[in-house]
Phi, psi and omega in degrees: 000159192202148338064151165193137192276090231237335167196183177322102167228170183294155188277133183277168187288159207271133175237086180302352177273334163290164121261154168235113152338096180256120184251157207230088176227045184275323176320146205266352168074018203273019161267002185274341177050045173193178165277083173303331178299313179254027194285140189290143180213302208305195197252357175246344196099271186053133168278165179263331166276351146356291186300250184342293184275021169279298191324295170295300193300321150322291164321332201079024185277137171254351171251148194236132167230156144226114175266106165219194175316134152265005164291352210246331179308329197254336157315302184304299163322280223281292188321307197233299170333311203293307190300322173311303199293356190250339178225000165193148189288142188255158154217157173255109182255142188211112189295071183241132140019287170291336168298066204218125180303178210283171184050350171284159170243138140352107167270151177327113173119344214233111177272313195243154175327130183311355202091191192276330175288316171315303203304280192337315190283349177262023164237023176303359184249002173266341187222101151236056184257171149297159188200159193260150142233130195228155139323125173292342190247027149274147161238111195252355166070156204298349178292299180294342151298300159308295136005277214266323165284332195249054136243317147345282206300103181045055151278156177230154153321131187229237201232324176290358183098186164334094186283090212235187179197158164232139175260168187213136177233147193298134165316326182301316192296337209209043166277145161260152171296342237213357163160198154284146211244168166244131165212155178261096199271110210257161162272130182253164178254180204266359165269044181056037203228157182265131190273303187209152119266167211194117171314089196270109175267334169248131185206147200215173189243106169261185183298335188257022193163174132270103225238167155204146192247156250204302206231032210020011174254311185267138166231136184275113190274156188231115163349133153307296171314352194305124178281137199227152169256166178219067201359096206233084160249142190250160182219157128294164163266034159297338177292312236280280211313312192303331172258017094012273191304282173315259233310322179282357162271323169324288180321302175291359160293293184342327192023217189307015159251018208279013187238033141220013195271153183235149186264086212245147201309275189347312200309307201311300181351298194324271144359282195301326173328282157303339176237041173063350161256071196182114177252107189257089174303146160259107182276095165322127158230121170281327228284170183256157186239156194245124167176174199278075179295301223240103196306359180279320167341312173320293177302348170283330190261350174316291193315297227240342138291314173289352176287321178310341199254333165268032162247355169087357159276318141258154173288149172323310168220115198314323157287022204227335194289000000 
């Protein structure tokens, strides 16, 4: 079945027995300098989200919300949807501009997407299961799909607040080769909860460490071990009221920043964490993750699907198993 969700309908009721699948692929991609979402990496042409989602569904998530462009809809479908809509119910969210509370106006000048909280937050009238949100150009590998459903799988909200989960992966795993990366570098508590985490946008690999910088000039070295998210996040739909509420002091904060600041998921996590209504387990992944920062990248996750493929965790041609 398949829908797609386009403006304010009543919220639907919580099925704690589903799960849902949020792909977050709106993004404009420009340092990749092309529509990195559907660019081919498997051995049939498989998408990397291709992948995540054989990967959730294996797992036992049963619902798809994909968030993109509309201008990316009719690409987006033909490349990936059609197949999806055949093995599990879809919606469609589409990630604009204008989707902004009343009275603010858009400012002149202002391109890209408002961000990963934002994307999330348009899809409260599509989901009402607990849910995963993933990055569409990550290969996050299949252990975190597992992982993430049967911690998922008929949560609820608790006297401790918002039960939510992330997966973390060591940082040394999820460098590019090919320039500098944005992570999000969270703190832990020693019983596997997240303490605070923090939106790094440049962080690079030198001969002598790993480092990251603020102003491109002073650079900070960073643990190898450092636990990082790479937005692999489960939720309640306790999020929705909660990016609701922020995104409109975010708008009205910006000030002279407002035609690049982005309203990005780690930060809100961040925010509920410190102020206690929110408890985020960290679900450990060894596996190293993968994905297209860069085109020199690509052939490193081709290279890294196809090892997947002689080893019999995927089929040759993956919508065809």
């Amino acid at each position: 079945m398949v829908s797609t969700a386009c403006g304010r309908n009543p919220a639907p009721e919580v099925d704690v027995a589903s799960l849902t699948l949020v792909v977050m692929a709106a993004g404009i991609g420009s340092r990749y300098g092309g529509l990195k979402q559907i660019e081919p990496v498997g051995p049939s042409g498989e998408i990397v989200i291709d992948y995540s989602i054989y990967d959730a569904l294996r797992a036992g998530f049963d619902r798809v919300v994909f968030i993109i462009r509309r201008d990316l809809e009719e690409a987006f479908r033909d490349k990936l949807g059609r197949a999806i809509e055949r093995r599990a119910e879809v919606a469609y969210v589409f990630q604009e501009l204008g989707a902004v509370p009343h009275g603010f106006r858009v400012p002149a000048g202002r391109t890209k997407p408002w961000g990963t909280g934002h994307a999330i937050l348009l899809c409260r009238e599509s989901v009402g299961t607990p849910f995963l949100a993933i990055n569409a150009d990550d290969f996050y590998g299949r252990g975190a799909f597992e992982g993430m459903a049967a911690y998922l799988r008929g949560r609820q909200d608790g006297p401790d607040g918002y039960a939510y989960a992330m997966a973390g992966y060591s940082l040394a795993n999820t460098l590019s080769a090919h320039g500098h990366v944005a992570r999000a570098v969270c703190q832990t508590t020693p019983d596997g909860y997240l303490a605070d985490v923090r939106e790094l946008l440049r962080i690079e690999r030198f001969p002598d460490g790993i480092k990251h910088t603020v102003n491109g000039i002073d650079w900070h070295p960073l643990p190898e071990k450092s636990v990082v998210s790479m937005n692999f996040w489960g939720f309640t739909r306790s999020i929705f009221p909660e990016l609701e509420a922020r995104f409109g002091r975010f708008l009205d904060e910006q000030g002279g920043h407002i035609l690049k600041a982005e309203f990005l998921i780690p930060e809100v996590v961040g925010a509920l964490v410190r102020e206690k209504k929110a408890r985020v387990k960290i679900l450990p992944v060894a596996e190293k993750w993968f994905g297209v920062t860069y085109p020199e990248d690509r052939p490193l996750v081709e290279a890294a699907v196809r090892e997947r493929v002689r080893a019999g965790v995927y089929p040759a041609r993956l919508w065809e198993a």
